[in-house]
C-alpha positions as CSV (number, residue, x, y, z in Angstrom):
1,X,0.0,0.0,0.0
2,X,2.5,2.3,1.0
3,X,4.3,1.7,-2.9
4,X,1.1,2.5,-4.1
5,X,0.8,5.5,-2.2
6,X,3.8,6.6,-3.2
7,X,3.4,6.0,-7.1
8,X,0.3,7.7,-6.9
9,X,1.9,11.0,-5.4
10,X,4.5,11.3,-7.9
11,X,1.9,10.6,-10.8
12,X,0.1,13.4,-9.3
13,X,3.1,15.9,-9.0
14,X,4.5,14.7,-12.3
15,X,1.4,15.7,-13.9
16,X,1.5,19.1,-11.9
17,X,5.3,19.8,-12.4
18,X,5.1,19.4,-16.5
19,X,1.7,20.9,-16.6
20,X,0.9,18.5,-19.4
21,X,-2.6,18.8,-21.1
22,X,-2.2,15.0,-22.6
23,X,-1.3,12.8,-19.6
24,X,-4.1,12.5,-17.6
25,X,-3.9,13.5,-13.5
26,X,-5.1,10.3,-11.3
27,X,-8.1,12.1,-10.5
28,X,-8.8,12.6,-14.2
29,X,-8.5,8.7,-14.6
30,X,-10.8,8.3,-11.8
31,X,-13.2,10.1,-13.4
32,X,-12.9,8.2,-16.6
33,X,-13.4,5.0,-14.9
34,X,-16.3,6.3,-13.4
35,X,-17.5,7.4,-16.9
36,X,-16.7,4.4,-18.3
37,X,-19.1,2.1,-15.3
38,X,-22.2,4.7,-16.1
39,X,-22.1,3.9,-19.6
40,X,-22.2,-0.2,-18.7
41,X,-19.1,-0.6,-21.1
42,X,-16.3,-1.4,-19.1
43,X,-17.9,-4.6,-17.2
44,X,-18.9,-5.8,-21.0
45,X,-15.6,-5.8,-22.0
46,X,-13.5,-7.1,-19.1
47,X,-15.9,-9.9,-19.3
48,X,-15.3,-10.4,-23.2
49,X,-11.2,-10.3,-22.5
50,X,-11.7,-12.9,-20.0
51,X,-14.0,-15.1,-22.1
52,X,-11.5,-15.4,-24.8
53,X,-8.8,-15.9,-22.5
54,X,-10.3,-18.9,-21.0
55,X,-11.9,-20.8,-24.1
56,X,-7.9,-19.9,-25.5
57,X,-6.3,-21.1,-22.6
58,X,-8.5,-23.8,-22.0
59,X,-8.7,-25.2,-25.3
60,X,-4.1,-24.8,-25.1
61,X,-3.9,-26.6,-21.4
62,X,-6.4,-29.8,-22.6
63,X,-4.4,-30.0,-25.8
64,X,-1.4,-29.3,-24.0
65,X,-0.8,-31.4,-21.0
66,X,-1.9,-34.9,-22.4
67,X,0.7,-33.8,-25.5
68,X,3.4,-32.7,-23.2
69,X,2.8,-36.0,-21.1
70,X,3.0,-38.1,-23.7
71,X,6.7,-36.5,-25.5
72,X,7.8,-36.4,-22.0
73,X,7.2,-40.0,-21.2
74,X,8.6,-41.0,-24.9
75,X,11.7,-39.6,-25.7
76,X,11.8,-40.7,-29.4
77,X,8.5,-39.0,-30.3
78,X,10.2,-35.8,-28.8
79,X,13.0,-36.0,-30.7
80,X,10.7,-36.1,-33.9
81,X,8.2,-33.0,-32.6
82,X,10.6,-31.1,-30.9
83,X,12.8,-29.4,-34.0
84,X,9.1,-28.1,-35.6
85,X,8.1,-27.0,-31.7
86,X,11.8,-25.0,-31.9
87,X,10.4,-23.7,-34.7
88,X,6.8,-22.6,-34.0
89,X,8.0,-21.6,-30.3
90,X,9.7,-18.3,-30.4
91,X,7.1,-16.7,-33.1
92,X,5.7,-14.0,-31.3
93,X,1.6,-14.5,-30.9
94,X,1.3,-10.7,-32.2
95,X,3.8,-11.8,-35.8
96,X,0.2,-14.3,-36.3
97,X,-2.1,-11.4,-36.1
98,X,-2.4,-11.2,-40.4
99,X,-2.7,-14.8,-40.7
100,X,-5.4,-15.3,-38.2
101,X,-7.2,-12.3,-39.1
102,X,-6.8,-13.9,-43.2
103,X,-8.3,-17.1,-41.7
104,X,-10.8,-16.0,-39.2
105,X,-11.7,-12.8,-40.4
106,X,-13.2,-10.3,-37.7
107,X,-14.3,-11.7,-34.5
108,X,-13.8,-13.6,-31.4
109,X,-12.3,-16.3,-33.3
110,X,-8.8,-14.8,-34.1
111,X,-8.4,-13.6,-30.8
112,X,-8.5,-17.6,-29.2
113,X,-6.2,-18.5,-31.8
114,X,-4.2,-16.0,-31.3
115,X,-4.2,-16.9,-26.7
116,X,-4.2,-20.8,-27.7
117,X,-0.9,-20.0,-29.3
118,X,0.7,-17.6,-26.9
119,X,0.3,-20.1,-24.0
120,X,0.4,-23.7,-26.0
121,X,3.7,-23.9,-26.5
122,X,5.0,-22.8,-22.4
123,X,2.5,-25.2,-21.1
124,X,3.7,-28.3,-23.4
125,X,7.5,-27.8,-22.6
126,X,6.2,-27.3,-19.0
127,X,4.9,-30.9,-19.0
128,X,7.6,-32.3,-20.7
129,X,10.6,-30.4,-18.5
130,X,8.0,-32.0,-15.4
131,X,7.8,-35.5,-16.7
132,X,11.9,-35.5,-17.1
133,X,12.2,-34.6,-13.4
134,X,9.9,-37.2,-12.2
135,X,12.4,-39.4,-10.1
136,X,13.4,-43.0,-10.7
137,X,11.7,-44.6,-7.9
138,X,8.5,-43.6,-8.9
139,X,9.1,-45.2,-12.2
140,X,10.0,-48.7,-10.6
141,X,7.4,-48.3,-8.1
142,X,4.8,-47.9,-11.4
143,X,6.4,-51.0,-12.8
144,X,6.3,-53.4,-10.0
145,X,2.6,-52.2,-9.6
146,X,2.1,-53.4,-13.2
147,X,0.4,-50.5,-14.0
148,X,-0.1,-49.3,-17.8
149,X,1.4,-46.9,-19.5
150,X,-1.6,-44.6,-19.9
151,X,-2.6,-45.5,-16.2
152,X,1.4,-45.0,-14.9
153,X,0.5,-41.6,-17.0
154,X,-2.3,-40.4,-15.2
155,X,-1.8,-41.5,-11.7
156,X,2.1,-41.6,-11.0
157,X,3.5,-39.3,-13.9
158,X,1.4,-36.4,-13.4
159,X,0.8,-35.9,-10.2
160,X,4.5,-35.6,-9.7
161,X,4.6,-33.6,-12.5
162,X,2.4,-31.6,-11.2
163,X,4.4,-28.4,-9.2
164,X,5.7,-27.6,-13.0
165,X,3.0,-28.2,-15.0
166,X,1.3,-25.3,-12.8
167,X,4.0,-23.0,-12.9
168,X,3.7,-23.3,-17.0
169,X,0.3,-22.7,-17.0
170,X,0.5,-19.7,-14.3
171,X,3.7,-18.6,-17.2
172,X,0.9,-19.4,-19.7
173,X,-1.6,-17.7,-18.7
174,X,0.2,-14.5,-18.2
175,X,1.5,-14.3,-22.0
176,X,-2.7,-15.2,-23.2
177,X,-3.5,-11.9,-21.1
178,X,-0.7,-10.1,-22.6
179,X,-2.1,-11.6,-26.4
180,X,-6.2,-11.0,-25.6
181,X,-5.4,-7.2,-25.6
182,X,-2.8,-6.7,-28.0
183,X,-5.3,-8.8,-30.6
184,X,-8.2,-6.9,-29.5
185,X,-6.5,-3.8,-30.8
186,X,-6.9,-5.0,-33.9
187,X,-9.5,-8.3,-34.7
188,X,-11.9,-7.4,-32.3
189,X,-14.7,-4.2,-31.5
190,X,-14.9,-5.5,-27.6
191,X,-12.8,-6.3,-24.7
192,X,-9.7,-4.1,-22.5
193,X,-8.0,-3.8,-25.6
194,X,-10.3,-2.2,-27.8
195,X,-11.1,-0.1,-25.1
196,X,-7.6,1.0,-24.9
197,X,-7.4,1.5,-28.5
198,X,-10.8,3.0,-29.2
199,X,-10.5,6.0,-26.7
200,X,-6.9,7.0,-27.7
201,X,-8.8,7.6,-31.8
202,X,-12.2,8.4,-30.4
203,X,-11.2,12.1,-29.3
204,X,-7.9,11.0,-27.7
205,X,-9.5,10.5,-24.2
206,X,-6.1,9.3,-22.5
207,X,-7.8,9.3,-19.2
208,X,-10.0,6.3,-20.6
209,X,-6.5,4.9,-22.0
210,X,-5.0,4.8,-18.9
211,X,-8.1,3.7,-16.7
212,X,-8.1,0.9,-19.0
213,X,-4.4,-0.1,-18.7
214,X,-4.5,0.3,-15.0
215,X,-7.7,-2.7,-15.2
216,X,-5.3,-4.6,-17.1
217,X,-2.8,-4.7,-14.6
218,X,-4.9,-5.4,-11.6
219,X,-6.6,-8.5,-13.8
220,X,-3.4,-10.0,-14.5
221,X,-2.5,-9.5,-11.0
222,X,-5.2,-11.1,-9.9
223,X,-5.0,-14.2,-12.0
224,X,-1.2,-14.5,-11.3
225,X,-2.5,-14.8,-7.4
226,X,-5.0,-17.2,-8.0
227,X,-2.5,-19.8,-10.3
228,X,0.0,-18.7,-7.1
229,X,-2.4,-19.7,-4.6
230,X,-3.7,-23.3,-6.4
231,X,0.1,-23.9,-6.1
232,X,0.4,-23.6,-2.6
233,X,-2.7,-26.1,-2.1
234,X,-1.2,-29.3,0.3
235,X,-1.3,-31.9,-2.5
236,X,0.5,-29.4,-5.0
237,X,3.5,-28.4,-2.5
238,X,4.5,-31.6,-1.4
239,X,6.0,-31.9,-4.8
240,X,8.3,-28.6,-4.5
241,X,9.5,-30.2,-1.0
242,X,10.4,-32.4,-3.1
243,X,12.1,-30.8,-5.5
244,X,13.7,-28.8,-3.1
């Protein structure tokens, strides 16, 4: 609080020292926020951003996981996906904005695509980094059960697995809030982004601009404390003891 405080009073002062007519004062962004919850708009769109967020990162942790499992627990079939995931990995979400736009046209659709990229890729090498660090006597313990490969999968592999697999989806879900609004500058007419983008060519009302980046910021935040506090659940931390 007392950072916040502080950030606040030099905004404040900042604003009042270079007697700028652009940046907008905190007050000023108060009022916009306010402006923006009398109109009904703003709830619309945060709840748009977050909808695409989770159909993207949903439909990237189901296809995911099991495919991070499964090249984790067979090294061969790794080495065959693993040079084209090199490839695919390091593209920037944003560089596929054309092509999904060309594909999907105008809509919610380009958006997902655009999130089920930006966190497929963190959450697959997640799984596979966590299957790789499962230790060895879990493995024999698997095999003198007799269990299965699918079932040594499911109820040995990941649940050790686990404690990583959550950090790269809490790493994944941070770069699909970071996508949402930089596509919904540009394939969408809802959402935080659009908000962001919309005010700054709708009469330049940087007050609106800045209300709408400060939302951003606290959503993030908040999602980054949930995926922080799932991880410190008793079954999940028993595995970073381990680790540790």
């Amino acid at each position: 609080m007392l950072a916040t405080g502080a950030l606040l009073a030099l905004w404040h002062f900042s604003v009042i020292w270079t007697a700028t007519k652009v940046f907008p004062s905190p007050r000023e962004v108060e009022k916009g926020m306010e402006e923006l919850l009398r109109h009904h708009v703003l709830w619309n769109d945060i709840y748009d951003s977050l909808r695409r967020v989770a159909i993207g990162f949903g439909l990237a942790a189901i296809l995911g996981i099991p495919l991070g499992l499964i090249l984790g627990w067979y090294p061969a079939a790794n080495q065959v996906v693993n040079p084209v995931m090199q490839i695919l990995r390091p593209i920037s979400p944003i560089a596929w904005i054309p092509i999904a736009i060309i594909f999907f046209g105008i809509g919610n659709a380009a958006p997902i695509f655009l999130i089920f990229l930006g966190a497929f890729f963190p959450i697959v090498v997640s799984c596979i980094n966590g299957v790789s660090n499962v230790p060895s006597v879990f493995r024999r313990a698997g095999r003198n059960f007799g269990l299965s490969s699918p079932q040594f999968l499911a109820k040995v592999v990941f649940p050790a697995a686990l404690p990583q697999i959550l950090v790269g989806l809490r790493i994944a879900l941070g770069i699909a809030w970071l996508v949402v609004v930089a596509a919904e500058m540009i394939a969408v007419d809802s959402g935080l982004g659009y908000l962001v983008i919309d005010s700054r060519n709708s009469g330049k009302r940087y007050d609106l601009v800045v209300a709408a980046m400060l939302l951003i910021g606290v959503i993030g935040l908040v999602l980054d404390i949930g995926f922080r506090r799932l991880e410190q659940l008793r079954s999940v931390r028993w595995g970073f003891r381990h680790e540790s």
